[in-house]
N, C-alpha and C positions, 0 to 999 in steps of 0.2 A: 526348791524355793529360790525363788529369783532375790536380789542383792536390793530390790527395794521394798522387798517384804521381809526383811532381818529385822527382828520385836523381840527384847529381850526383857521378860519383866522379872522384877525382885520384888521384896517386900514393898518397900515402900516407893520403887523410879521404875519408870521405862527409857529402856535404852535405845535409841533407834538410830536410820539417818536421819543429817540434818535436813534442818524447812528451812526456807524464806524467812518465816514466823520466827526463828532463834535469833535474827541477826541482831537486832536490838539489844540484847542481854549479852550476846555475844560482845559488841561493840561495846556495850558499856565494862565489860571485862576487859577491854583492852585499852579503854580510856581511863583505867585507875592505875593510876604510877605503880603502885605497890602491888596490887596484884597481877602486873604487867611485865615488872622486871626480871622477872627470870625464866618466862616465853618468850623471849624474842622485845619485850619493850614494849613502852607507850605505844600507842598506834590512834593516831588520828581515823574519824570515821571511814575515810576515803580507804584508807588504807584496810582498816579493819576489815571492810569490804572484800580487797582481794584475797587477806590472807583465811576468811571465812569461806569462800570460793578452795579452799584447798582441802578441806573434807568433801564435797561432795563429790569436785573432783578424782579425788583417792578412790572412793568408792566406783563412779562408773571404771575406772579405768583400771585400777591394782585389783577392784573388787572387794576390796576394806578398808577402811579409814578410820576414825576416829566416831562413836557414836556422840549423837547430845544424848543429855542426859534430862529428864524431865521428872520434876515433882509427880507424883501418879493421882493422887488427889486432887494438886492445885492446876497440872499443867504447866507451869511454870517452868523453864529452861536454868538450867541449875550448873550446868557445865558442859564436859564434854572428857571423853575417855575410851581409851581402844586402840589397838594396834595402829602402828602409823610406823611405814617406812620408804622417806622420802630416795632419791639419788644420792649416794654416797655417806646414807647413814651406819654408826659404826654397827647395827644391829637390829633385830626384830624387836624395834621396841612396842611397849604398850604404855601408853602416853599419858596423863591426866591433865584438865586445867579445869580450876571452877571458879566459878565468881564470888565476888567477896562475903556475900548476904549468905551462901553456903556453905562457910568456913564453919571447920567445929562441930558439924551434926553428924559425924560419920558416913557422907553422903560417897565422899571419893574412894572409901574403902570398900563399900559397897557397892557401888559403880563397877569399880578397877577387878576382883574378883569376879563379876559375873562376864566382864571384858574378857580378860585372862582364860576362861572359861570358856567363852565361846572361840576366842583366836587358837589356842590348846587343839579344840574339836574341828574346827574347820580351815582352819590354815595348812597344817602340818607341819608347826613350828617346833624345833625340838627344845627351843630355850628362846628366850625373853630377857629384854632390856628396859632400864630406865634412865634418861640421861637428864640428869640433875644436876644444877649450877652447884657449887659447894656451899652458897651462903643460903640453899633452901633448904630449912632446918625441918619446914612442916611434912615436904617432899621426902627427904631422907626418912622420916618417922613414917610414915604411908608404907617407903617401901622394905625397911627392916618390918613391920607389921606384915606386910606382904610377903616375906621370907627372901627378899633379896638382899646378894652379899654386894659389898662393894667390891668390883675389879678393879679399879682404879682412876686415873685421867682419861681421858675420850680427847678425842677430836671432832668436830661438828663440820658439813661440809657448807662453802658461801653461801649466805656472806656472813655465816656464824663463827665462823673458823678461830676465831681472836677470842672468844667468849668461852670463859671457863666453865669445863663440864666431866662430870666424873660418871661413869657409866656403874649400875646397879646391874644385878644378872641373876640370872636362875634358869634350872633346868625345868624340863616338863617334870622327869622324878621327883626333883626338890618341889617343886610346885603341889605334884597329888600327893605331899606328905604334907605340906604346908595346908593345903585347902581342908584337909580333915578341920583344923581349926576353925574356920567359917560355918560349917555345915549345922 
């Protein structure tokens, strides 16, 4: 299977790469303060631009990145979730962001599992990260629910470097003892 035919459905979302067609919902996720600040910030449309330009990127080149994540009924772009390991990240992490109107329906826990899942089977990861600012409370609850422990402080590499972030972890083991929960 070629890298732009990865489709990953679940109950209720398809996981896929990103479109063109996501930039919009994208952008408006980066243009809400609040659910901006602790990705990387506000980001003007321009801007939004390039940093949406860095999943697809991920994918032709690393071969993975971050899938969107899409309503399976409405179509609807709902987020985004999936291994992501930029230059000089402290680890293999597996990543989430969703937009605000998907806050609260259990959409990223569902996401981030079948991510987890597929990164586990075709990466050769032997363990996974989540690097979360310390003031995101919803992040920390995602990924104690996900079975990750806190390691502790992280460092982020430029031009995140100054931006507090604590690194979350688990093993493949801790994971398929973990996942029996989902199932």
């Amino acid at each position: 299977m070629s890298v732009h035919e990865v489709r990953i459905e679940t109950e209720r979302l398809v996981l896929r790469l990103p479109r063109i067609g996501d930039f919009d919902r994208f952008a408006e996720l980066l243009a809400d303060e609040d659910a901006a600040r602790h990705i990387g910030g506000h980001a003007p449309r321009a801007a939004a631009w390039r940093r949406f330009l860095q999943q697809p990127g991920a994918w032709m080149l690393q071969g993975f990145g971050m899938f969107s994540v899409i309503d399976r009924d409405t179509g609807l772009w709902l987020g985004q979730a999936g291994p992501w390991k930029p230059e000089g990240w402290p680890g293999n992490e597996i990543g989430y962001s969703f937009h605000p109107d998907a806050w609260g329906r259990g959409y990223a826990s569902e996401a981030t599992v079948a991510a987890v899942d597929w990164a586990l089977a075709n990466l050769g990861w032997d363990d996974f990260i989540h690097c979360i600012a310390p003031a995101n409370l919803a992040s920390q609850a995602l990924a104690r629910r996900l079975g990750s422990r806190l390691r502790g402080p992280g460092q982020l590499p430029a031009p995140y470097e100054d931006a507090p972030v604590e690194v979350w972890e688990q093993t493949r083991a801790q994971w398929q003892d973990t996942r029996k929960r989902f199932a």
